[in-house]
MIKE-531124 format. One line per 8 residues: number of its first residue (from 1); for each residue x, z, y of C-alpha. Coordinates in steps of 0.001 Angstrom, whole numbers. Layout:
<recs>
NUM	X:Z:Y | ... .
</recs>
This chain:
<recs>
1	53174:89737:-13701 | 51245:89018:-16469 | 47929:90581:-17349 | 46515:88149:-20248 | 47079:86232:-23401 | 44547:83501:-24089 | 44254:82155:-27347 | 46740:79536:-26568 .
9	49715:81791:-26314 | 48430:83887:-28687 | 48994:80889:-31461 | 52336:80536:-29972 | 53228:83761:-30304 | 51974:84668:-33809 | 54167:81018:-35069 | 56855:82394:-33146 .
17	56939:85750:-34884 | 56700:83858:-38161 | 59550:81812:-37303 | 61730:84577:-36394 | 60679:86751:-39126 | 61854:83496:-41392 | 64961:82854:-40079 | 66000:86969:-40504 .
25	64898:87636:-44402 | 68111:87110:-46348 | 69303:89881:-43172 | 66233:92106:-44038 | 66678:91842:-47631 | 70448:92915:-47482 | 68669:96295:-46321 | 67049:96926:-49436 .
33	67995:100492:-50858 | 68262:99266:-54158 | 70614:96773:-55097 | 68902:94464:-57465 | 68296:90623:-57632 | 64413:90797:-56946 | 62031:89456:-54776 | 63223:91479:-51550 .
41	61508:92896:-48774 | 62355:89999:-46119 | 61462:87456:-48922 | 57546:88825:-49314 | 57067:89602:-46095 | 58530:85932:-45127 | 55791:84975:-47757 | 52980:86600:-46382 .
49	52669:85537:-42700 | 54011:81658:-43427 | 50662:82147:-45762 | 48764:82483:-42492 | 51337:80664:-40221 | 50253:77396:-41885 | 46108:78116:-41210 | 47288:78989:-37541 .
57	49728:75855:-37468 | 46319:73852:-38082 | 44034:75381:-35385 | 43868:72196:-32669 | 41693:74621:-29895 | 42715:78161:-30659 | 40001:81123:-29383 | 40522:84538:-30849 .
65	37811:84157:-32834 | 39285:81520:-34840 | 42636:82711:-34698 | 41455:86110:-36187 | 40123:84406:-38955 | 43229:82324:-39816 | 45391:85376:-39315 | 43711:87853:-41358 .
73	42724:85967:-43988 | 45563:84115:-44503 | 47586:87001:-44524 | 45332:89079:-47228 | 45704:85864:-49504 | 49009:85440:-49121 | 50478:88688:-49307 | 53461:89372:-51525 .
81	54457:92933:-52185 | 53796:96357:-50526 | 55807:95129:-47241 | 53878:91962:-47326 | 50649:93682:-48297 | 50588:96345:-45623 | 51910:93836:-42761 | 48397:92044:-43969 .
89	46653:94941:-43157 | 48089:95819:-39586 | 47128:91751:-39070 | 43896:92465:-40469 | 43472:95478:-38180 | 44660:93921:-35287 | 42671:90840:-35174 | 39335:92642:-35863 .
97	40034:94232:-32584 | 41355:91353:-30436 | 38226:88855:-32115 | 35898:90592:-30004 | 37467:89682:-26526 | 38299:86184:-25217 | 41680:87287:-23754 | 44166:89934:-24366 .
105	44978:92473:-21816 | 46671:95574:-21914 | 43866:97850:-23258 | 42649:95478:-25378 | 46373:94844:-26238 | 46516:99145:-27010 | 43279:99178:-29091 | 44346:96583:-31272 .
113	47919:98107:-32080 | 45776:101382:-33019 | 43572:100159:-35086 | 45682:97868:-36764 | 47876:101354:-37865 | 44655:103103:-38759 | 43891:99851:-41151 | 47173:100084:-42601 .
121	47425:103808:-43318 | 43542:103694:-44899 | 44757:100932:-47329 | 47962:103225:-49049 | 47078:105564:-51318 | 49780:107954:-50287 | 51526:106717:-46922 | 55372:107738:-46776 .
129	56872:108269:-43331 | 60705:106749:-42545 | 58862:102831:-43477 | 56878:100008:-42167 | 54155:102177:-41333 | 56183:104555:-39198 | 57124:101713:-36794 | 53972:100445:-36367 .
137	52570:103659:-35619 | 55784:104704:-33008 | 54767:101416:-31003 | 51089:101893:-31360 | 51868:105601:-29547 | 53799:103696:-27306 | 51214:101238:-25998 | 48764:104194:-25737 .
145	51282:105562:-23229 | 52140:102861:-21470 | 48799:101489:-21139 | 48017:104454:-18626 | 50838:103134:-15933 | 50353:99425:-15760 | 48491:96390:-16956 | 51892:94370:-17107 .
153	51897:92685:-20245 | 55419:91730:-19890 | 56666:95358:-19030 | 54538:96815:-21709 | 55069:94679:-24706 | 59187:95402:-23836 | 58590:99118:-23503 | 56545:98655:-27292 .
161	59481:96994:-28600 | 62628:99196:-27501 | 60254:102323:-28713 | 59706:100575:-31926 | 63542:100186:-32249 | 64128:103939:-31250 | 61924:104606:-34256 | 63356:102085:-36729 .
169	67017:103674:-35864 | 65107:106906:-36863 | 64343:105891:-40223 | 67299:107218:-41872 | 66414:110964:-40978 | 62882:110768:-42559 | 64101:108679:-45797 | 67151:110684:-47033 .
177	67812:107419:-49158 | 68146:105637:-46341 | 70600:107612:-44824 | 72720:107591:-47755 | 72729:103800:-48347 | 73466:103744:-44566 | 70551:101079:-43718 | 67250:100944:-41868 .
185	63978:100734:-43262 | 63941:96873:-44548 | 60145:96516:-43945 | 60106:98633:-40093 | 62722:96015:-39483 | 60867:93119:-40783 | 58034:93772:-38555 | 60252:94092:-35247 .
193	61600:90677:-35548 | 58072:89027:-36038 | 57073:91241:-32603 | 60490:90669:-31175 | 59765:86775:-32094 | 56591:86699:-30585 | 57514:88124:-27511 | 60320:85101:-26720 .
201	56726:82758:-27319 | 55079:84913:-24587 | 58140:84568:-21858 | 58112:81031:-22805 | 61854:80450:-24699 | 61801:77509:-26435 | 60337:77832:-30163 | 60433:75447:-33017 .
209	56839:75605:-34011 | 57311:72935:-36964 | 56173:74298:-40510 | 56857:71963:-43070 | 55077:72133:-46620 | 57063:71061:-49481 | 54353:71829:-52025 | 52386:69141:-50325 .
217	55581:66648:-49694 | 55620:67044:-53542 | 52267:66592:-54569 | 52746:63591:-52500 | 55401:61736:-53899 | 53678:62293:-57075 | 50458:60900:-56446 | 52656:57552:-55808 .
225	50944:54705:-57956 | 53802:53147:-60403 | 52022:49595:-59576 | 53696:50386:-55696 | 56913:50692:-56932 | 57831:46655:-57933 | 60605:45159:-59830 | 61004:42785:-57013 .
233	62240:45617:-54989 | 65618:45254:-57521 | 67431:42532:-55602 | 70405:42396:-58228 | 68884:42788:-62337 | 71740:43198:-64371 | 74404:46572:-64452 | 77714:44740:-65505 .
241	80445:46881:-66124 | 83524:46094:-68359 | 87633:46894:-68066 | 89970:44276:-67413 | 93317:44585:-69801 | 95293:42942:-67441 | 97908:39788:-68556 | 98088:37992:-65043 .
249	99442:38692:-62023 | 97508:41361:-60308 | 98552:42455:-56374 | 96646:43763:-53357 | 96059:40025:-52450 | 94354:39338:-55914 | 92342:42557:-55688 | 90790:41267:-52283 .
257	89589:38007:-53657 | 88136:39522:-56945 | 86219:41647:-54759 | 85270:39337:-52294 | 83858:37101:-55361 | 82012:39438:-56952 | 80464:40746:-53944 | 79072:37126:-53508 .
265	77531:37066:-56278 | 76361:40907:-56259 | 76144:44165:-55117 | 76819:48226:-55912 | 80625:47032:-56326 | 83260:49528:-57819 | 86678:48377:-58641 | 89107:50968:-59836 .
273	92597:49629:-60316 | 95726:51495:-62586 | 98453:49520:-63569 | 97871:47657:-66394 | 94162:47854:-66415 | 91219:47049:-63810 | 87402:48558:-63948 | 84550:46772:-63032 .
281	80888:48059:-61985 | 78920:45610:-60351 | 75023:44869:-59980 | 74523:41294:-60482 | 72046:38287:-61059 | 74267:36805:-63818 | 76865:38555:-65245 | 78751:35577:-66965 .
289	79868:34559:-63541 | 81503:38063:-63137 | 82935:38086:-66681 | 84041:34323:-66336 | 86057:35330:-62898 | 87506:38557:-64723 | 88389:36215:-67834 | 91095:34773:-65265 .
297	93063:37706:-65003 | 93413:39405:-68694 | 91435:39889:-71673 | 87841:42258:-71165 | 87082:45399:-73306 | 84449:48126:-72927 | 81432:45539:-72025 | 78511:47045:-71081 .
305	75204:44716:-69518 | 71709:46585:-68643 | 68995:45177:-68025 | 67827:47292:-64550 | 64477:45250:-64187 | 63564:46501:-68355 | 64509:49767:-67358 | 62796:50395:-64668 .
313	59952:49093:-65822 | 60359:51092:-69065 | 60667:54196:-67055 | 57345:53557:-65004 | 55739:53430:-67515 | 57001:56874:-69067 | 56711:58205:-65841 | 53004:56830:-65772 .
321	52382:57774:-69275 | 53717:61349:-68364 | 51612:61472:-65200 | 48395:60568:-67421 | 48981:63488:-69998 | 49359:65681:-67526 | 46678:64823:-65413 | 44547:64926:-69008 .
329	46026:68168:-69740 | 44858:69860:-66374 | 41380:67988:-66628 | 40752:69469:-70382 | 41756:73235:-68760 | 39209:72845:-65991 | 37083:71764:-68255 | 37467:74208:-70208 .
337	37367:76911:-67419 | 34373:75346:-66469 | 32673:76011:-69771 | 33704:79376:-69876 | 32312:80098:-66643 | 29063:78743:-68016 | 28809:80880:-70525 | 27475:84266:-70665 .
345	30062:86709:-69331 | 31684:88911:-71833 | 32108:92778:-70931 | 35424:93388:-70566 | 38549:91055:-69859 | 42277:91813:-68665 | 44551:90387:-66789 | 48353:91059:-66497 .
353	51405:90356:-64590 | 54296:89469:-66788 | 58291:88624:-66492 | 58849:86258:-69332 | 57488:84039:-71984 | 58072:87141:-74638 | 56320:89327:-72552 | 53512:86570:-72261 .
361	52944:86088:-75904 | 53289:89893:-76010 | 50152:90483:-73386 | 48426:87521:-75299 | 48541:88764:-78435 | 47398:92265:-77353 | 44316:90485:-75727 | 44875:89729:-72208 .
369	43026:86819:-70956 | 45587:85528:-68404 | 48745:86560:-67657 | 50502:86196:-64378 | 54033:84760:-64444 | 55735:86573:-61172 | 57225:89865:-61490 | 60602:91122:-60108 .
377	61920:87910:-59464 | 58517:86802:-57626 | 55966:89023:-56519 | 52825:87527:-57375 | 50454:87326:-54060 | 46841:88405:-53606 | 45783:84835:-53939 | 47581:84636:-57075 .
385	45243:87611:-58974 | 42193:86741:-57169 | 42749:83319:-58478 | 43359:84859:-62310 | 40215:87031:-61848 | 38109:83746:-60957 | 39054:82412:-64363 | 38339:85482:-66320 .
393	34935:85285:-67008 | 33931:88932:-67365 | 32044:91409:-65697 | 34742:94295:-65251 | 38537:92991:-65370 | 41301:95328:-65689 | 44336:94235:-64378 | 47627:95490:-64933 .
401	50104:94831:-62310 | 52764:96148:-64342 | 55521:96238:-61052 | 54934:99121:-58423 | 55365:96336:-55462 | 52576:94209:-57003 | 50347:97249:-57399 | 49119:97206:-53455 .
409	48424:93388:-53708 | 46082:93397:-56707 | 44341:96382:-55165 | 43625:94157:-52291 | 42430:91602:-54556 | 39716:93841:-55674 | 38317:95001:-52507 | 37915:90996:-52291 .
417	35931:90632:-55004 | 32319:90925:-54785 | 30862:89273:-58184 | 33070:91440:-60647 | 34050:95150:-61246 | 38208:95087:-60913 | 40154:98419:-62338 | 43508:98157:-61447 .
425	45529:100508:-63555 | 48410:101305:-61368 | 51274:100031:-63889 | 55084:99964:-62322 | 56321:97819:-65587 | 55577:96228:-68213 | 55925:98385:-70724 | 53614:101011:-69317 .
433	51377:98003:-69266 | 51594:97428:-73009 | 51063:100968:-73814 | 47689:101083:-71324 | 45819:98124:-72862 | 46892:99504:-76229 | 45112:102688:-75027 | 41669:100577:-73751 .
441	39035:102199:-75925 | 36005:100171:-76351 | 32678:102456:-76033 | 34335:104448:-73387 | 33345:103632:-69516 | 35573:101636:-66991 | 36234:104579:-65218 | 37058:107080:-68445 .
449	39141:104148:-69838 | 41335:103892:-66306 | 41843:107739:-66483 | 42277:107429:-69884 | 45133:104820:-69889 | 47004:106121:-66740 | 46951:109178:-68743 | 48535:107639:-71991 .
457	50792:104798:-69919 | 52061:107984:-67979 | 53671:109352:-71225 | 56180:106372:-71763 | 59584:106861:-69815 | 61356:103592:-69243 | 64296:101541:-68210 | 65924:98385:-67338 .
465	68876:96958:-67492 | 70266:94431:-64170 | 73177:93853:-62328 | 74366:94922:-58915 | 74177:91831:-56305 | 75967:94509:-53300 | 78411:97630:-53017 | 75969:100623:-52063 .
473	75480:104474:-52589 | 72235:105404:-54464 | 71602:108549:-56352 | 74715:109697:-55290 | 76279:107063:-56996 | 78926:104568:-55854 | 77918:100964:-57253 | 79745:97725:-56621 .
481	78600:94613:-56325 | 78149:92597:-60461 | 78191:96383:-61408 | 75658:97065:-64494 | 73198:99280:-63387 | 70459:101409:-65726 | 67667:102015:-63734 | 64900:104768:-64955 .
489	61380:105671:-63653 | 62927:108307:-61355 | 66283:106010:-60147 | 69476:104684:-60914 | 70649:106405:-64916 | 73985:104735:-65777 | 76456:102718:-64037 | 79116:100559:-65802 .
497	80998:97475:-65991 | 79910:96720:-69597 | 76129:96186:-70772 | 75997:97574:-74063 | 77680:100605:-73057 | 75235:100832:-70365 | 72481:100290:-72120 | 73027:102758:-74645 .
505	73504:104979:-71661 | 70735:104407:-69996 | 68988:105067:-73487 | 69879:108011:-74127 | 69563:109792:-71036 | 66499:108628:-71930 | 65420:110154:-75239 | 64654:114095:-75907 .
513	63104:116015:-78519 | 59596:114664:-78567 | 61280:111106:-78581 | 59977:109107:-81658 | 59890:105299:-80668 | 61658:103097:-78975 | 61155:99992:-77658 | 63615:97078:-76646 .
521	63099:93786:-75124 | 65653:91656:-74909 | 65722:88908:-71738 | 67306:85630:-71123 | 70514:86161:-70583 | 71220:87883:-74181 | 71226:87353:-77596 | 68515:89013:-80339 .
529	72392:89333:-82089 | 73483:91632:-78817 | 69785:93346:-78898 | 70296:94654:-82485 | 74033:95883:-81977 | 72127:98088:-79556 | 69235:98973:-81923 | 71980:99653:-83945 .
537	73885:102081:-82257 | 70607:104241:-81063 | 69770:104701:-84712 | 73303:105667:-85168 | 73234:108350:-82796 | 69424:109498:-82836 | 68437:109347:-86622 | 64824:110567:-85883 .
545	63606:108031:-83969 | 62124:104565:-84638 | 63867:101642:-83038 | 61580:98382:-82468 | 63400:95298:-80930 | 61174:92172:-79414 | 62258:89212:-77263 | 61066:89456:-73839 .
553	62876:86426:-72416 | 62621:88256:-68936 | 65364:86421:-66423 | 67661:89114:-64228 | 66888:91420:-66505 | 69502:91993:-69706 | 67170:95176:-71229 | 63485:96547:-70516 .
561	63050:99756:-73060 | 60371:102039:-73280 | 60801:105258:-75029 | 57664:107179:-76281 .
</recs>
């Protein structure tokens, strides 16, 4: 029986539910409802505790005060997503019970799993059963329960577990989606295997607690001086290739001793042999001794000597010269950051999450201050805003999140802000970002210009255009995998194999009476040529309406089209 977990364990067991929860994300994120190539469920929440894995990773003599620390706040940084933003808050929950104690037991063990729930409903605006939430709250009952009959760890973290997968397998009835896509909630799963994970650490299976860092491996190898890297270390200076047109007699036996010369006098050797002609590559300290032994079977053509020694040293320096702009380049923006902070703050600034260098210049041009490159593809974490808001130097900041799974994430931002006023307007895409800073009204109040462009952003419908990346049911319609999918405010529009036809689809399921403009932004992975056939065809069909094409250069994305 056990009756405790010391701090210790504890470390184990929160790198072991990391681990776990790492090695099952492509798993979680094949139980995404919706079948589109973004940044999935397993992904952010993957994201958020290896954010906090790598600050518990460095803890040599772990207490639960430290450990609490390192938890939450690496969590909160690093959180990617609503998954990865609401397992944040049951970790943020859960250690500020656990922090006060210097062991676990099983009450302390109960308190913690209730107020980490309480935490984690508090921080959603409008907490849907059938989800993450659901399963933490089913095991939170559980230990509640269970606390009453023993103070067996062991028994009562397995009876919290096999409850929390009784609920899980309940998801489906409470999340009608669910049940039709045939899956599990992706994030009540998530959250199992990092308890499920932890709970091998605390019988004491084996774990692999190793985290590496390849943004540091990287950093690194490019902080290597070019003066370490000698010329000396080229044993062989010249790259000597050239064909033999062969006029002698040339066997097996004469092959052997033409290699065995010219790997006496060199090395990298490649001889290629066809029947009238021989190829040479070899790295050598003089060449003419490789050409002179070459001479003796045929005439030479296709001659090619480099000097490796010049070239090396030619791309050192580049690589050096490269290394020097850059590092000028970043020293004139922190400069310049620096500056900015120095002066006197300006009233308003905005910052915005955007999915492509048209959408950037977009945002830019309308005013925004700094834009956040993450989107579908990659949510943007909490760090990621509260590191954009530390460079906007203004005393209220609107940001625009502009992606309904980033929205939770900058709203956590916020509440970490002391020194500025953040209004996050609650925008699912970009273009109902566009249309709400278009809508910010000068002399009116933060608070009258949020209402005010919710209100305004809330009149543009929109849609994008993706692909399928798996066969599923949604909206009651059967989609393959590579299908091209239109995809609304409200859910899946039009379905096709063709995306022009289901773009135009998509469109105008899209446009009614009061329709007058509409807006297309063309990604990556399509022509302005393509974007204009479309443009084309809507004016064909709707006369009345005003067609405005822009490059967006989102990736994964063919289309994103507002209609207003």
């Amino acid at each position: 029986m056990i009756t405790n977990i010391d701090g210790k364990t504890l470390k184990k067991m929160f790198l072991a539910g990391a681990k776990n929860l790492e090695a099952k994300k492509e798993w979680i994120n094949e139980l995404n409802v919706f079948p589109v190539p973004d940044g999935d469920t397993g992904t952010n929440m993957t994201l958020t505790i290896m954010s906090a894995a790598k600050e518990v990773n460095n803890i040599e003599e772990p207490d639960m005060v430290n450990l609490s620390k390192a938890i939450s706040s690496g969590s909160l940084r690093g959180a990617r997503g609503n998954s990865g933003v609401i397992l944040s808050q049951l970790f943020r929950g859960f250690t500020k019970e656990i922090k006060q104690f210097e062991t676990i037991d099983a009450v302390v063990l109960a308190n913690a799993c209730e107020r980490a729930v309480e935490t984690a409903y508090k921080a959603v605006m409008k907490p849907k059963e059938g989800t993450i939430l659901t399963v933490a709250k089913g095991m939170s009952e559980k230990a509640r329960e269970v606390v009453l009959e023993t103070d067996d760890l062991e028994y009562m973290i397995d009876e919290i577990i096999k409850h929390g997968d009784y609920v899980l397998s309940q998801t489906p009835e409470m999340l009608p989606v669910l049940k039709q896509a045939g899956v599990v909630d992706s994030g009540g799963q998530g959250l199992m295997q990092v308890i499920k994970g932890a709970y091998d650490a605390f019988l004491g299976k084996e774990i692999d607690f190793s985290f590496g860092d390849t943004q540091t491996a990287s950093a690194g190898a490019a902080n290597v001086k070019s003066d370490e890297i000698d010329t000396a270390n080229i044993k062989y200076g010249y790259c000597t290739e050239f064909i033999i047109m062969l006029e002698k007699e040339y066997n097996d036996e004469k092959e052997q001793e033409l290699k065995a010369y010219l790997e006496s006098i060199g090395d990298s050797l490649v001889v290629v042999s066809d029947d009238d002609i021989v190829k040479i590559h070899v790295h050598t300290n003089d060449p003419g001794l490789a050409i002179q032994k070459a001479l003796t079977f045929g005439s030479l053509t296709k001659m090619k000597i480099d000097n490796m020694r010049e070239e090396h040293q030619e791309k050192l320096i580049k690589d050096a010269e490269k290394v020097a702009a850059k590092q000028k380049a970043e020293d004139e923006a922190k400069k310049a950051e620096e500056q900015k902070k120095n002066e006197p703050r300006k009233a308003v600034g905005f910052i915005a999450v955007s999915i492509g260098e048209g959408m950037n210049e977009i945002f830019k041009g309308l005013g925004v201050d700094q834009v956040i490159e993450g989107g579908q593809t990659m949510n943007p974490s909490t760090e990621d805003v509260l590191n954009a808001i530390d460079k906007v130097n203004a005393d209220t900041i609107f940001v625009l999140p502009n992606n309904k799974n980033i929205i939770l994430a900058a709203e956590q931002a916020a509440t970490l802000t002391k020194d500025k006023n953040i209004v996050v307007i609650p925008s699912k895409n970009v273009p109902q970002g566009i249309n709400a800073i278009i809508n910010f009204i000068q002399d009116l109040s933060a608070d009258d210009n949020k209402a005010h462009m919710i209100e305004e952003m809330g009149r543009v419908k929109t849609g994008s255009v993706t692909y399928a990346v798996r066969d599923t049911v949604i909206d009651d319609k059967t989609i393959k995998e590579n299908d091209i999918m239109g995809i609304g405010d409200a859910g899946i529009i039009s379905v096709g194999t063709d995306i022009h036809k289901t773009t135009v689809e998509m469109i105008s399921n899209l446009i009614d009476d009061e329709s007058e403009i509409i807006s297309i932004y063309f990604g990556s992975d399509v022509s302005e040529e393509d974007a204009n056939q479309i443009a084309d065809k809507i004016s064909e069909l709707y006369a009345d309406v005003e067609v405005d094409v822009n490059y967006g250069g989102q990736p994964i994305y063919y289309y994103v089209v507002s209609v207003e």
